[in-house]
N, C-alpha and C positions, 0 to 999 in steps of 0.2 A: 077256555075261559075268555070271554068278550074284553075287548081292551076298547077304554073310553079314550077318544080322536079328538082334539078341539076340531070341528071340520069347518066350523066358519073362521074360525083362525089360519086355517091352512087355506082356505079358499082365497081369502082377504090375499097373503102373503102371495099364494101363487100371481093371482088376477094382479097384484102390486107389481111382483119382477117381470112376469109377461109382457105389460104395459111399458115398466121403462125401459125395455128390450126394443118397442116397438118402437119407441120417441127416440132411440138412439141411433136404430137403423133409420129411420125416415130421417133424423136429422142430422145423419152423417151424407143425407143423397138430397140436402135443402126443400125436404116438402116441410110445407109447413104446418105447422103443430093441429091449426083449426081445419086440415082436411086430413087430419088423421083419427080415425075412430075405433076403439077396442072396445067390443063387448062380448059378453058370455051369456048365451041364451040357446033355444031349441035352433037348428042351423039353417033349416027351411024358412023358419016365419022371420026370425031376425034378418037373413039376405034378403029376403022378400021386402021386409019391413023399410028397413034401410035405404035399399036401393030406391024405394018410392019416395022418400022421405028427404035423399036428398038429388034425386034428379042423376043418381047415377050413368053414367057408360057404360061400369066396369067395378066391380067388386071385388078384392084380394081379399083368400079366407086361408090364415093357416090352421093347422090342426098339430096333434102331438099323438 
């Protein structure tokens, strides 16, 4: 029997605690807030994307 998921409800939630996971590690080591960027996307075209976008050096990607 198929069991109904809210999944953009758990998406939301995840992507939410992810995010303040990450503002609290970067701002427990004083980076600051506006060079810190979380997003959820295909993992080639977003570092791709990214990195041109803001003139990166250096890219940190965690995964789970």
């Amino acid at each position: 029997m198929p069991i109904s998921m809210p999944v953009r409800e758990l998406t939301e939630a995840m992507q939410k605690t992810h995010t303040e996971a990450v503002h609290a590690l970067t701002g427990a080591h004083n980076v600051p807030r506006a060079r810190v960027h979380v997003h959820q996307a295909g993992t080639r075209e977003l570092l791709i994307s990214c990195a041109d976008r803001l003139l990166a050096d250096a890219v940190v990607m965690g995964a789970h």
